[in-house]
Z-matrix of the N, CA and C atoms (Angstrom, degrees):
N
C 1 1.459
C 2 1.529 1 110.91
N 3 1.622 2 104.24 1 -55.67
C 4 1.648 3 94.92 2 171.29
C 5 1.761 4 123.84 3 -55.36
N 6 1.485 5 106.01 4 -38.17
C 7 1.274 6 85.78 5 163.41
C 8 1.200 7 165.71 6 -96.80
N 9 1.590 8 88.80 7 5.74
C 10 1.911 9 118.38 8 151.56
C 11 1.101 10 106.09 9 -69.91
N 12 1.248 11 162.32 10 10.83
C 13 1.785 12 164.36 11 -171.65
C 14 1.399 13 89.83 12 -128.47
N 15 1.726 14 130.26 13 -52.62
C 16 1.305 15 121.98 14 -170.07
C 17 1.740 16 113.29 15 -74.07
N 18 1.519 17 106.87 16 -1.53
C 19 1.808 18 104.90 17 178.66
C 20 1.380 19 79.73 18 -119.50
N 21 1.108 20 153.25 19 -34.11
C 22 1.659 21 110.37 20 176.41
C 23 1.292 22 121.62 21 -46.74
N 24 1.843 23 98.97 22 -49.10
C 25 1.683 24 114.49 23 -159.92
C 26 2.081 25 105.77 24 -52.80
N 27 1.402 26 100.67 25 -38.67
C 28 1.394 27 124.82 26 155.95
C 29 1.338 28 129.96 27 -44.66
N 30 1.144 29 125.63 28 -42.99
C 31 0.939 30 130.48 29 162.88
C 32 1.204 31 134.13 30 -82.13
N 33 1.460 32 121.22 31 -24.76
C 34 1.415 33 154.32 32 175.73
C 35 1.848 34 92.33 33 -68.72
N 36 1.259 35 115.48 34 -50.77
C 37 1.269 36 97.77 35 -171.11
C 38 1.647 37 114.61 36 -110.11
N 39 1.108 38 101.40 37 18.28
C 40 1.927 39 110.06 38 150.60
C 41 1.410 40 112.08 39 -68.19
N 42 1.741 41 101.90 40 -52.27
C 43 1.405 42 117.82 41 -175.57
C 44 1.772 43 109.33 42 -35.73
N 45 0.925 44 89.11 43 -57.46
C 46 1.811 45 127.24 44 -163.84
C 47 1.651 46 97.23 45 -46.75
N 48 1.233 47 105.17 46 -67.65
C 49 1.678 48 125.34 47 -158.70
C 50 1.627 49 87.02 48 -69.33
N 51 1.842 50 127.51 49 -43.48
C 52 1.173 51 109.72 50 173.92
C 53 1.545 52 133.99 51 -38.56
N 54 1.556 53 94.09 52 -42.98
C 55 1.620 54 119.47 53 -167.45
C 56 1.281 55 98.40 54 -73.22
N 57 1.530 56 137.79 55 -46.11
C 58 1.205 57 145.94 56 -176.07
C 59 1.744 58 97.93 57 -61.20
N 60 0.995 59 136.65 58 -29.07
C 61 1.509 60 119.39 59 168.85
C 62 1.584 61 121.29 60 -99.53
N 63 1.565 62 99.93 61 14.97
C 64 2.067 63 90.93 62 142.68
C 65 1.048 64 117.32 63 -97.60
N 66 1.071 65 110.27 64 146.63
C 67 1.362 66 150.92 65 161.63
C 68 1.452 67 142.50 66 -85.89
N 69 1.356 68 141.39 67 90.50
C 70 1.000 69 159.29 68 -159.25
C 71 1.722 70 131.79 69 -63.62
N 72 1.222 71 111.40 70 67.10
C 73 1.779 72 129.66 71 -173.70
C 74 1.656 73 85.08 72 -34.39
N 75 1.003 74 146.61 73 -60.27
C 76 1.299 75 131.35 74 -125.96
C 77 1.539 76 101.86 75 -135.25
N 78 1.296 77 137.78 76 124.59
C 79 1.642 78 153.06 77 -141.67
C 80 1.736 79 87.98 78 -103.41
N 81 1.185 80 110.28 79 -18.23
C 82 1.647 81 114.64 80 -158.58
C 83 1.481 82 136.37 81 30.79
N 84 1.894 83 89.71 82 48.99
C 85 1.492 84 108.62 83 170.33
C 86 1.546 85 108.24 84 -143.91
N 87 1.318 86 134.08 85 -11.03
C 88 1.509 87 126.79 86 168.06
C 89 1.689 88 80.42 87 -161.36
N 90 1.665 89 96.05 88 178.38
C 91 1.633 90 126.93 89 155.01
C 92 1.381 91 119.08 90 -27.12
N 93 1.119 92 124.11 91 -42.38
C 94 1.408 93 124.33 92 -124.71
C 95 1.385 94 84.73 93 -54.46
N 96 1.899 95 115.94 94 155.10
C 97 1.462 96 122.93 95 166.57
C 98 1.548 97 101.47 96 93.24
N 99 1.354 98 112.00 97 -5.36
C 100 1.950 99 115.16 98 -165.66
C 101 1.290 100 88.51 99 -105.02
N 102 1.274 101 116.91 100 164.76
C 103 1.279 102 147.80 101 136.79
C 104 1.529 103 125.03 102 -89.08
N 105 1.272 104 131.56 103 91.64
C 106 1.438 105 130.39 104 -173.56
C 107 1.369 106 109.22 105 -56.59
N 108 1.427 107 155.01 106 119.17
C 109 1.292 108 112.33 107 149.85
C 110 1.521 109 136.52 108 -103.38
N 111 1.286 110 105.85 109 11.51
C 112 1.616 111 110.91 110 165.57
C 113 1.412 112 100.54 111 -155.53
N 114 1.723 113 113.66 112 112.11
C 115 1.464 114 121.45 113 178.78
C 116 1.585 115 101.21 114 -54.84
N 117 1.691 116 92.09 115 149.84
C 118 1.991 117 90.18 116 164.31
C 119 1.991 118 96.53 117 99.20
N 120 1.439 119 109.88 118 -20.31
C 121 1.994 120 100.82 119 -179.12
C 122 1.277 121 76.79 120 -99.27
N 123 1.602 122 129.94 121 -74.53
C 124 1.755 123 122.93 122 -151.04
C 125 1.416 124 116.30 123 -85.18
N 126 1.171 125 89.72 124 148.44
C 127 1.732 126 98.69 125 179.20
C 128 1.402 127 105.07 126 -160.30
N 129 1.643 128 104.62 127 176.02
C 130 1.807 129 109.23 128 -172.27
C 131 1.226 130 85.69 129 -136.28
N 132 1.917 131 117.06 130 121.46
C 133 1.313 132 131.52 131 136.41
C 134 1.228 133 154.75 132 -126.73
N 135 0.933 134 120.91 133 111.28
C 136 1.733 135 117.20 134 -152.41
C 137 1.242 136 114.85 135 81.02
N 138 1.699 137 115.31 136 42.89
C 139 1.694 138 116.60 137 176.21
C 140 1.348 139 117.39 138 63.79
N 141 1.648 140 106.70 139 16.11
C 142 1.785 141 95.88 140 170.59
C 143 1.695 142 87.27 141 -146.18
N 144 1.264 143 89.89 142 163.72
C 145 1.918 144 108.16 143 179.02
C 146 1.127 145 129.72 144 -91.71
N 147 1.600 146 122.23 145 120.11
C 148 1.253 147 113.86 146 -141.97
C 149 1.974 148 91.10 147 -119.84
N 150 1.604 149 112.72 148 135.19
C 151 1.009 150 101.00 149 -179.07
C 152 1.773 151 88.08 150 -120.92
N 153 1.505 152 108.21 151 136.53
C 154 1.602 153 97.64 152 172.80
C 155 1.599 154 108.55 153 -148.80
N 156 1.215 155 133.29 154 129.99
C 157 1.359 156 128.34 155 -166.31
C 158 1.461 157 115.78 156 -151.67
N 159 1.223 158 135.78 157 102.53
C 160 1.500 159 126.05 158 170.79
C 161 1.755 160 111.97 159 -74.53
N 162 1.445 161 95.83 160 162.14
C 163 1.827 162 110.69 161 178.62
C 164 1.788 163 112.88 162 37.07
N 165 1.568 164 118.89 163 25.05
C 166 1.441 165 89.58 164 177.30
C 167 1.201 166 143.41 165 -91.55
N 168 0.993 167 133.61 166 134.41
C 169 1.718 168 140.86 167 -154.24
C 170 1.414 169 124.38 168 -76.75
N 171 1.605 170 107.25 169 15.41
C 172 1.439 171 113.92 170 159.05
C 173 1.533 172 107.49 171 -165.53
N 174 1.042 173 133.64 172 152.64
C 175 1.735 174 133.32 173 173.49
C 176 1.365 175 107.71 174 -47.10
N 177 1.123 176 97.25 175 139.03
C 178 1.755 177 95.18 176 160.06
C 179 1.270 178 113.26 177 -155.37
N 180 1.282 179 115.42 178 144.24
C 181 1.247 180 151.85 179 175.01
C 182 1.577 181 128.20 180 -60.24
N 183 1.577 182 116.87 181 144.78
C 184 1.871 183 117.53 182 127.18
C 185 0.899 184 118.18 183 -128.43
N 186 1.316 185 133.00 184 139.66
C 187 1.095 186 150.52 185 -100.24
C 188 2.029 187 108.74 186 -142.34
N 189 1.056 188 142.50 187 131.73
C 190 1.786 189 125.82 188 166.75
C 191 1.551 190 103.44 189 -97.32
N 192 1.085 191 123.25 190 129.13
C 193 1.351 192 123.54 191 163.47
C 194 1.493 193 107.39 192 -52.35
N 195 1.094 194 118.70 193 -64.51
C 196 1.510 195 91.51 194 -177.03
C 197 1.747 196 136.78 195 -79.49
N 198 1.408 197 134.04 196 176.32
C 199 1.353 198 122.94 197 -164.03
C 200 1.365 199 89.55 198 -119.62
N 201 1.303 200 108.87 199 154.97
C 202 1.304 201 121.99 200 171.73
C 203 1.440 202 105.74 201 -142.07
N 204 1.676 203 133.06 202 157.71
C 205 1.226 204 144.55 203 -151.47
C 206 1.546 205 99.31 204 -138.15
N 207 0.999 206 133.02 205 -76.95
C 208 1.072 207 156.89 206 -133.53
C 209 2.063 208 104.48 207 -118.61
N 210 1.582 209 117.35 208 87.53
C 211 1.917 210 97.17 209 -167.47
C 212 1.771 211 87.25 210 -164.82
N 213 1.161 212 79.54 211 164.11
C 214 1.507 213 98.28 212 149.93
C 215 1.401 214 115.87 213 -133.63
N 216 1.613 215 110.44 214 140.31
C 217 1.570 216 109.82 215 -158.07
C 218 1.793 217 98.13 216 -108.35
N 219 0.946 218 135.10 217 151.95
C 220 1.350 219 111.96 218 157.46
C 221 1.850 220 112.68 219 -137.60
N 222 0.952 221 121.34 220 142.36
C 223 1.717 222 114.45 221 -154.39
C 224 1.485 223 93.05 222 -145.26
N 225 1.260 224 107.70 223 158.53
C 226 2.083 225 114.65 224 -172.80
C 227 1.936 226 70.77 225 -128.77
N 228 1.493 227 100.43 226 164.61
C 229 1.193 228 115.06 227 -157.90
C 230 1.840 229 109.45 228 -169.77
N 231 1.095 230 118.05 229 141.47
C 232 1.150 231 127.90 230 -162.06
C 233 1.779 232 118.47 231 -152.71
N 234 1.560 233 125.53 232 79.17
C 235 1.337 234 117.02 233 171.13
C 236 1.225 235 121.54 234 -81.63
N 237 1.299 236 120.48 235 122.05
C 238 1.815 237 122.31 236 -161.66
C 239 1.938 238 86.52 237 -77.49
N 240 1.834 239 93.74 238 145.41
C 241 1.279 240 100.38 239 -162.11
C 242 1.366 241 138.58 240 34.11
N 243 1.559 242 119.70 241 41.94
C 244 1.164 243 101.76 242 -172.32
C 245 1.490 244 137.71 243 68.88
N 246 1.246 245 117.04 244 -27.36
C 247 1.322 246 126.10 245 -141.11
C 248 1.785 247 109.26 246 -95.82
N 249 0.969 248 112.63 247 -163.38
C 250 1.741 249 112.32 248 -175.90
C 251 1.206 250 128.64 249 41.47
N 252 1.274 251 138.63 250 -117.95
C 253 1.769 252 138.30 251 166.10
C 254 2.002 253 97.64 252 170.36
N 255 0.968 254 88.39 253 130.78
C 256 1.827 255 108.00 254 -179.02
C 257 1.845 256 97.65 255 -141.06
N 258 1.509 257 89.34 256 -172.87
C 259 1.673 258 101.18 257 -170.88
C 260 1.425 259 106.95 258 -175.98
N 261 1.447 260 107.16 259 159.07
C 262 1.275 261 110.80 260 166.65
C 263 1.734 262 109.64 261 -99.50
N 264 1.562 263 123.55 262 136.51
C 265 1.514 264 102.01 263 -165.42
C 266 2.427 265 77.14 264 -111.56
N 267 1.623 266 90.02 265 170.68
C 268 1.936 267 85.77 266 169.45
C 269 1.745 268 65.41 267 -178.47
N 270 1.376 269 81.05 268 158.74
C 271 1.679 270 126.74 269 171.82
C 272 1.647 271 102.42 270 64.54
N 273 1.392 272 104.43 271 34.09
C 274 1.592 273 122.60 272 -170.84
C 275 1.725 274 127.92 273 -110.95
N 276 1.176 275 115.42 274 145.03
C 277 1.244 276 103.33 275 -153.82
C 278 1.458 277 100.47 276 -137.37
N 279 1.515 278 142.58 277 136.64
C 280 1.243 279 154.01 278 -135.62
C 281 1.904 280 102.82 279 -90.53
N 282 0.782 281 131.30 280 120.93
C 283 1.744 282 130.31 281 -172.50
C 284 1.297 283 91.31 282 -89.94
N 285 1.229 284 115.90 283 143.81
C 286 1.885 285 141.52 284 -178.72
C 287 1.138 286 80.29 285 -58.15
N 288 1.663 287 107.78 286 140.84
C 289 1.616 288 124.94 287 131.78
C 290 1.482 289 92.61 288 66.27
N 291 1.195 290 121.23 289 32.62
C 292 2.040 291 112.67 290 170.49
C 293 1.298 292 76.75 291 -152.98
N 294 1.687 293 88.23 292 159.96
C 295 1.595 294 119.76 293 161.66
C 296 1.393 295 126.56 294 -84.01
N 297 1.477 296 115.33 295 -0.45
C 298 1.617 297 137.11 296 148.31
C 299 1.000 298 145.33 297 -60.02
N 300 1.396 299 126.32 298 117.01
C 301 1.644 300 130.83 299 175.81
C 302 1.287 301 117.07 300 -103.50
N 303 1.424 302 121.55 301 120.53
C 304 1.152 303 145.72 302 145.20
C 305 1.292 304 137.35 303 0.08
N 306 1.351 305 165.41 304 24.22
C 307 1.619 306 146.49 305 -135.55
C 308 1.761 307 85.15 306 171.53
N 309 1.361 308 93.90 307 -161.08
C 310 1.112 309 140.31 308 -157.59
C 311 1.848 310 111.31 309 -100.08
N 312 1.285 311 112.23 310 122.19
C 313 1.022 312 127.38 311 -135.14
C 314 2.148 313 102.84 312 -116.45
N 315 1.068 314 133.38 313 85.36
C 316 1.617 315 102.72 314 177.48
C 317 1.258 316 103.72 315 -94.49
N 318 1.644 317 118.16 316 110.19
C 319 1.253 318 128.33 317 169.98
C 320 1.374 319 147.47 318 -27.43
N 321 0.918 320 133.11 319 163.09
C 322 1.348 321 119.57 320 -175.52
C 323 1.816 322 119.27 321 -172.00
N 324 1.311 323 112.71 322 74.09
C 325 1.943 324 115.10 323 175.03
C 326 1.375 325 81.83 324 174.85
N 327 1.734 326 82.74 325 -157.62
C 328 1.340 327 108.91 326 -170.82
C 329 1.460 328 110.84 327 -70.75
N 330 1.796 329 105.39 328 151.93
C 331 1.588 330 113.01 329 -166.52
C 332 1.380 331 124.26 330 49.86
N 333 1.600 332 119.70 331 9.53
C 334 1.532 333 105.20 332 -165.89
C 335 1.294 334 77.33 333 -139.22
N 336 1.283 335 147.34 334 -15.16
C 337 1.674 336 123.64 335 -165.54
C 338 1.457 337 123.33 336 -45.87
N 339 1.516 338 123.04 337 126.26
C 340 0.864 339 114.46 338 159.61
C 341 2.173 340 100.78 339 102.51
N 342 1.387 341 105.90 340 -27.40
C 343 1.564 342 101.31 341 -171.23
C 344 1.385 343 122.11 342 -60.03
N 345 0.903 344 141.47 343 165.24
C 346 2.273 345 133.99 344 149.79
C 347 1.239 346 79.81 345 -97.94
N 348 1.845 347 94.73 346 119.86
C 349 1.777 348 114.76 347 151.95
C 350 1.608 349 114.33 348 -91.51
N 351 0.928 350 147.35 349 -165.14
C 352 1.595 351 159.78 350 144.72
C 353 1.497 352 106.93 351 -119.29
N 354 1.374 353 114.47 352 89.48
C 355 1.397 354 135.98 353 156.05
C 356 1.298 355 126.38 354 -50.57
N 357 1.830 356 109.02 355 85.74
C 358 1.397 357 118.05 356 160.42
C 359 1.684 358 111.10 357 87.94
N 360 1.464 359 106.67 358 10.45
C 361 1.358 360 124.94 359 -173.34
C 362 1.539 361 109.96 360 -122.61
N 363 1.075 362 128.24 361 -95.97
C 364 1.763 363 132.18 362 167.98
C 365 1.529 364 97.42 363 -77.08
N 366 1.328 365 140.96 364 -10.99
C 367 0.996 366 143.61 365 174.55
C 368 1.913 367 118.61 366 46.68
N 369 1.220 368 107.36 367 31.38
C 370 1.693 369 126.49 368 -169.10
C 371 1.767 370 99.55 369 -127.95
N 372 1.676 371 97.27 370 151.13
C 373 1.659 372 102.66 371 157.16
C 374 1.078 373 116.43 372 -72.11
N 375 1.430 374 125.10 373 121.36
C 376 1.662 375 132.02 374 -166.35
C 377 1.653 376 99.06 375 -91.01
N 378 0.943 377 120.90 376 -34.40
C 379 1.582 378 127.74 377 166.87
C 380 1.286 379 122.43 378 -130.44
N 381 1.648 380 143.08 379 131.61
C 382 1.498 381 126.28 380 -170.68
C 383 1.420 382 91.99 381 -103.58
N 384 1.516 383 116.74 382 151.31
C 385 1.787 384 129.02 383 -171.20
C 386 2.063 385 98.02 384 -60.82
N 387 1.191 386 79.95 385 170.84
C 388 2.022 387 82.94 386 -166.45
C 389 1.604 388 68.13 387 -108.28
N 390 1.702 389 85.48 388 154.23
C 391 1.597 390 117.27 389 177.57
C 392 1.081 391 122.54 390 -49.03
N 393 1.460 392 133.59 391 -29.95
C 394 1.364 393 149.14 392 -145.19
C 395 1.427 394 89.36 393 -98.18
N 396 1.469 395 135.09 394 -51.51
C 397 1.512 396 148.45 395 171.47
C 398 1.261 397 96.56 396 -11.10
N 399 1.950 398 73.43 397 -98.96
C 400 1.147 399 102.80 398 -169.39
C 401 1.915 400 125.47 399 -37.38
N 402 1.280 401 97.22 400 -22.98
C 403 1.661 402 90.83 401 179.49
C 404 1.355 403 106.90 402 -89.81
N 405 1.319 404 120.61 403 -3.33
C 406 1.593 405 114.98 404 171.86
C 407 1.519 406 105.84 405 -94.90
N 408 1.190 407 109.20 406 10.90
C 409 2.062 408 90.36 407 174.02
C 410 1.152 409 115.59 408 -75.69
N 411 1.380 410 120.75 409 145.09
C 412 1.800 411 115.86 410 148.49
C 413 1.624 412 114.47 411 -94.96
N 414 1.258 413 95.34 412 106.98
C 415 1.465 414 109.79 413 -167.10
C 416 1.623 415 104.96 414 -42.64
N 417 1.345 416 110.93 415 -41.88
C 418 1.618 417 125.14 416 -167.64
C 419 1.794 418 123.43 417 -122.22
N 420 1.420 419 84.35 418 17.81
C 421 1.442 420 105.47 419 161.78
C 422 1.290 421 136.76 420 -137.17
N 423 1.224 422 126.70 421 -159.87
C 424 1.558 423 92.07 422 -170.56
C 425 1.446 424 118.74 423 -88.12
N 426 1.340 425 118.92 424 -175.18
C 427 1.445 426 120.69 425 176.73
C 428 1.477 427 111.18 426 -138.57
N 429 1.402 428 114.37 427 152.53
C 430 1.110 429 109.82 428 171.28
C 431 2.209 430 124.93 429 -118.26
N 432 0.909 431 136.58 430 99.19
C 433 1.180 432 149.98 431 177.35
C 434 1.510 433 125.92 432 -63.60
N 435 1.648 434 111.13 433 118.62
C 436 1.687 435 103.27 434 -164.72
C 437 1.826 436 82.98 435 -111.67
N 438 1.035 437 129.62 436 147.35
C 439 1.176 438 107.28 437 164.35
C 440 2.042 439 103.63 438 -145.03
N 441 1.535 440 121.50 439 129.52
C 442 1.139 441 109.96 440 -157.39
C 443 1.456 442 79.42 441 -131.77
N 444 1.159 443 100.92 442 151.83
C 445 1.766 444 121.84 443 179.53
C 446 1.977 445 97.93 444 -153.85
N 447 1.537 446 102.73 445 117.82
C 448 1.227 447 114.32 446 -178.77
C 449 1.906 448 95.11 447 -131.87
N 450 1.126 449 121.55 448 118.26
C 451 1.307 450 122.13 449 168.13
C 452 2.003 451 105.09 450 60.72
N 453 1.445 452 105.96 451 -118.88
C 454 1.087 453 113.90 452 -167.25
C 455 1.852 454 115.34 453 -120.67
N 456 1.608 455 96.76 454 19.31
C 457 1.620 456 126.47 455 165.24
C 458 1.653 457 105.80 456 -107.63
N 459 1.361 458 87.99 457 154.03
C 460 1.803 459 103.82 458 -172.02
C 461 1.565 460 100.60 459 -153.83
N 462 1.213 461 125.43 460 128.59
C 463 1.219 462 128.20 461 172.07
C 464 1.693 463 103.26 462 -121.29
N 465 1.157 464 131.55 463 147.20
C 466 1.286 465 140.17 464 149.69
C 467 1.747 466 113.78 465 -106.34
N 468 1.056 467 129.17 466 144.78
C 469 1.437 468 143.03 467 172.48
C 470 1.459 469 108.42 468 -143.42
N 471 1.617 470 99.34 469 126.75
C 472 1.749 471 106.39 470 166.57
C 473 1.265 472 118.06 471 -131.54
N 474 1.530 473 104.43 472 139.05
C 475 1.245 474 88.75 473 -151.99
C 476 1.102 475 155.82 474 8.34
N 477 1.835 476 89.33 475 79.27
C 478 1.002 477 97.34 476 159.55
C 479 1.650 478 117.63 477 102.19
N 480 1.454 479 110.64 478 -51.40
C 481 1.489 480 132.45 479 178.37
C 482 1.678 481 97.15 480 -84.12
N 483 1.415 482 106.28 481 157.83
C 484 1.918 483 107.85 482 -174.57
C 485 1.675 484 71.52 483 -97.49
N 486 1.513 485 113.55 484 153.12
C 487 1.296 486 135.20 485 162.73
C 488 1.353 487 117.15 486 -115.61
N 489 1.556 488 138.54 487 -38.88
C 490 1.192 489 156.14 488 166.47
C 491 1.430 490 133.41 489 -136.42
N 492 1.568 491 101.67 490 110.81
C 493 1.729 492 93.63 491 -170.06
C 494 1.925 493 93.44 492 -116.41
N 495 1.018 494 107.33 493 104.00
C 496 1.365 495 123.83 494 -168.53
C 497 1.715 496 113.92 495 -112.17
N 498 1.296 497 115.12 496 124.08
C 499 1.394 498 121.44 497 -177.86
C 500 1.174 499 102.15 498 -117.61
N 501 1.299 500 133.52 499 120.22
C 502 1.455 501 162.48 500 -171.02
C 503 1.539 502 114.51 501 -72.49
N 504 1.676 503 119.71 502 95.45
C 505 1.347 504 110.89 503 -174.70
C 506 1.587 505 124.76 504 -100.78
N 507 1.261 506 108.38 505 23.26
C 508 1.046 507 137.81 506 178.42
C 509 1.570 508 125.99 507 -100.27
N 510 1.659 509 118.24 508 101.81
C 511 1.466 510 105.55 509 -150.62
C 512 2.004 511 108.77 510 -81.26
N 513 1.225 512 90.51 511 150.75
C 514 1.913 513 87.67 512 176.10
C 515 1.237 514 105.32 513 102.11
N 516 1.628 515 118.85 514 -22.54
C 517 1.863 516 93.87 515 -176.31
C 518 1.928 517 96.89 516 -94.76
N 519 0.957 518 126.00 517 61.84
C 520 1.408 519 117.52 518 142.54
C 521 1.385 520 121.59 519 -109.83
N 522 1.678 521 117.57 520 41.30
C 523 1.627 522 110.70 521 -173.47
C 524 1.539 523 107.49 522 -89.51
N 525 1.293 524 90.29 523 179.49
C 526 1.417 525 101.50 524 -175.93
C 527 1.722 526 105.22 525 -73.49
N 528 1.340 527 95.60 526 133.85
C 529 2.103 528 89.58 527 161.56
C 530 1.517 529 107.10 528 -155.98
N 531 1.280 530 109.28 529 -148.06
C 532 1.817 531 126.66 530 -153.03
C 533 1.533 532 86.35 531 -92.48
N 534 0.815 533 107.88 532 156.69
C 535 2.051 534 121.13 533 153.19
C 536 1.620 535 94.73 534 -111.88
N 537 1.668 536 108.14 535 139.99
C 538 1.870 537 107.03 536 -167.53
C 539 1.595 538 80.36 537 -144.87
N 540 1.294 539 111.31 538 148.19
C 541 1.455 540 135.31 539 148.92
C 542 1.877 541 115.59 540 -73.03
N 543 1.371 542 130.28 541 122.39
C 544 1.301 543 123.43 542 163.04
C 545 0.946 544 131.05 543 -95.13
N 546 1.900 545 128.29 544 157.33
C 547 1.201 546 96.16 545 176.88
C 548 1.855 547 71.40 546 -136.34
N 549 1.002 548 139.48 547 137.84
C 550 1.511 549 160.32 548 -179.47
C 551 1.467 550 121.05 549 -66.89
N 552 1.016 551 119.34 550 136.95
C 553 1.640 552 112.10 551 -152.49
C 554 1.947 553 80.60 552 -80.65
N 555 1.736 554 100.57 553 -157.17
C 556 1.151 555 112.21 554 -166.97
C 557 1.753 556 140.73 555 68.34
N 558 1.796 557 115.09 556 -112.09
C 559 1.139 558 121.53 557 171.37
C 560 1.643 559 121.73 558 -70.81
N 561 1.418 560 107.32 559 165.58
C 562 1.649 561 96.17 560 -164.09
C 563 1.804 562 95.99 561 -67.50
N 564 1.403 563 119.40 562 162.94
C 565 1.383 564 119.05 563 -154.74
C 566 1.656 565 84.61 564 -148.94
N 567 1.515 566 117.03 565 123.44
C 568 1.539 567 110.27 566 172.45
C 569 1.614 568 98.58 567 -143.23
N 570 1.127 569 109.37 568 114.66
C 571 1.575 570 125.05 569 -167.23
C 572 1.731 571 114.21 570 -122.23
N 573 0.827 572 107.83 571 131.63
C 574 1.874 573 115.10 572 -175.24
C 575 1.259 574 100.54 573 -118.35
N 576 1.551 575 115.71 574 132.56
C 577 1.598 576 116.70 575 175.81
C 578 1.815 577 101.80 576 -128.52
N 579 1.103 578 119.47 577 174.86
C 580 1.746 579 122.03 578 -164.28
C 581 1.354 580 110.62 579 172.12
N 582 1.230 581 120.74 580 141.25
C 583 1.541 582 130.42 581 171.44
C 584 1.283 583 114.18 582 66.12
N 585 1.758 584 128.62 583 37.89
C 586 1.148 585 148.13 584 -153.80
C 587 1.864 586 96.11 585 -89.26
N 588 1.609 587 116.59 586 108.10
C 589 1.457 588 130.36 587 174.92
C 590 0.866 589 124.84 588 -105.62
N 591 1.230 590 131.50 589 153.26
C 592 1.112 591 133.40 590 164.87
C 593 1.597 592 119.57 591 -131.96
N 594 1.454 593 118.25 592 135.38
C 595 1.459 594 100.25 593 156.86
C 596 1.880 595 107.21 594 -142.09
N 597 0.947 596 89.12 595 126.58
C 598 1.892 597 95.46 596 179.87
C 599 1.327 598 107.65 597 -65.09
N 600 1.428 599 120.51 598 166.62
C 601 1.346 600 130.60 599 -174.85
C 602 2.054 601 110.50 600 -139.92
């Protein structure tokens, strides 16, 4: 008995020391640490980041100044009605003279929940979300996003369920880049993000 109490207490504080190495992208009171790239889509209300935009005529972004390679991200997430298509982009890098970033994409709307796209690069779903995912979304509630990139492996998990465990056979794309919020050109697009982590590896 004592030493089933002495591996919880053990385990309880692995847990702990895990949690103690995320790290928090977002202060959940302004930008700071963002890159805006078109005033008037992002904003902060009520301690989460609000991207919302009707008819726009190219994707756009926010942006982290710094790059990271090597993490696991984890993000809560919210598309009002379901509707439009956004993403989380990481290991991504800004294209000259466009309002486009580069990398690796974990999806997020209709027909795409849950997939890894390649953003503005092979421009294809590099993995489509496993069934089980996708049937755990709440289209119009929130979501939660694990996203781990170690070398030339990538896993996505939503809530909770793994959706894409994808190994990259393509040499060179494990560099370092931005982690960006999307918001998808076209239909009006209103997306809420919150509890944005990080922990490097």
């Amino acid at each position: 008995m004592i030493q089933r109490m002495l591996l919880l207490l053990c385990c309880a504080a692995t847990l702990a020391v895990a949690a103690d190495r995320f790290q928090s992208l977002f202060n959940g009171k302004d930008l700071s640490g963002w890159e805006v790239d078109t005033p008037g889509v992002w904003s902060v209300n009520n301690g989460m980041i609000v991207g919302k935009a009707s008819a726009l005529k190219h994707n756009n972004f926010l942006r982290t100044r710094r790059k990271y390679r090597d993490f696991t991200l984890k993000i809560n997430f919210r598309l009002v009605d379901g509707a439009g298509n956004s993403g989380i982009q990481f290991r991504s890098v800004p294209v000259t003279q466009s309002h486009e970033i580069s990398g690796y994409q974990a999806d997020i709307g209709e027909t795409y929940w849950g997939c890894l796209y390649d953003e503005s690069r092979r421009r294809k779903i590099l993995a489509p979300a496993s069934a089980a995912a996708v049937a755990g979304v709440n289209k119009d509630g929130w979501n939660t996003y694990l996203i781990t990139a170690k070398g030339n492996h990538i896993t996505l998990t939503l809530n909770g369920i793994l959706s894409v465990d994808y190994e990259e056979k393509e040499p060179g794309m494990d560099i370092p880049g931005i982690i960006a919020l999307q918001v998808h050109s076209g239909p009006r697009v209103e997306i809420y993000f919150k509890d944005i982590l990080i922990q490097e590896h």
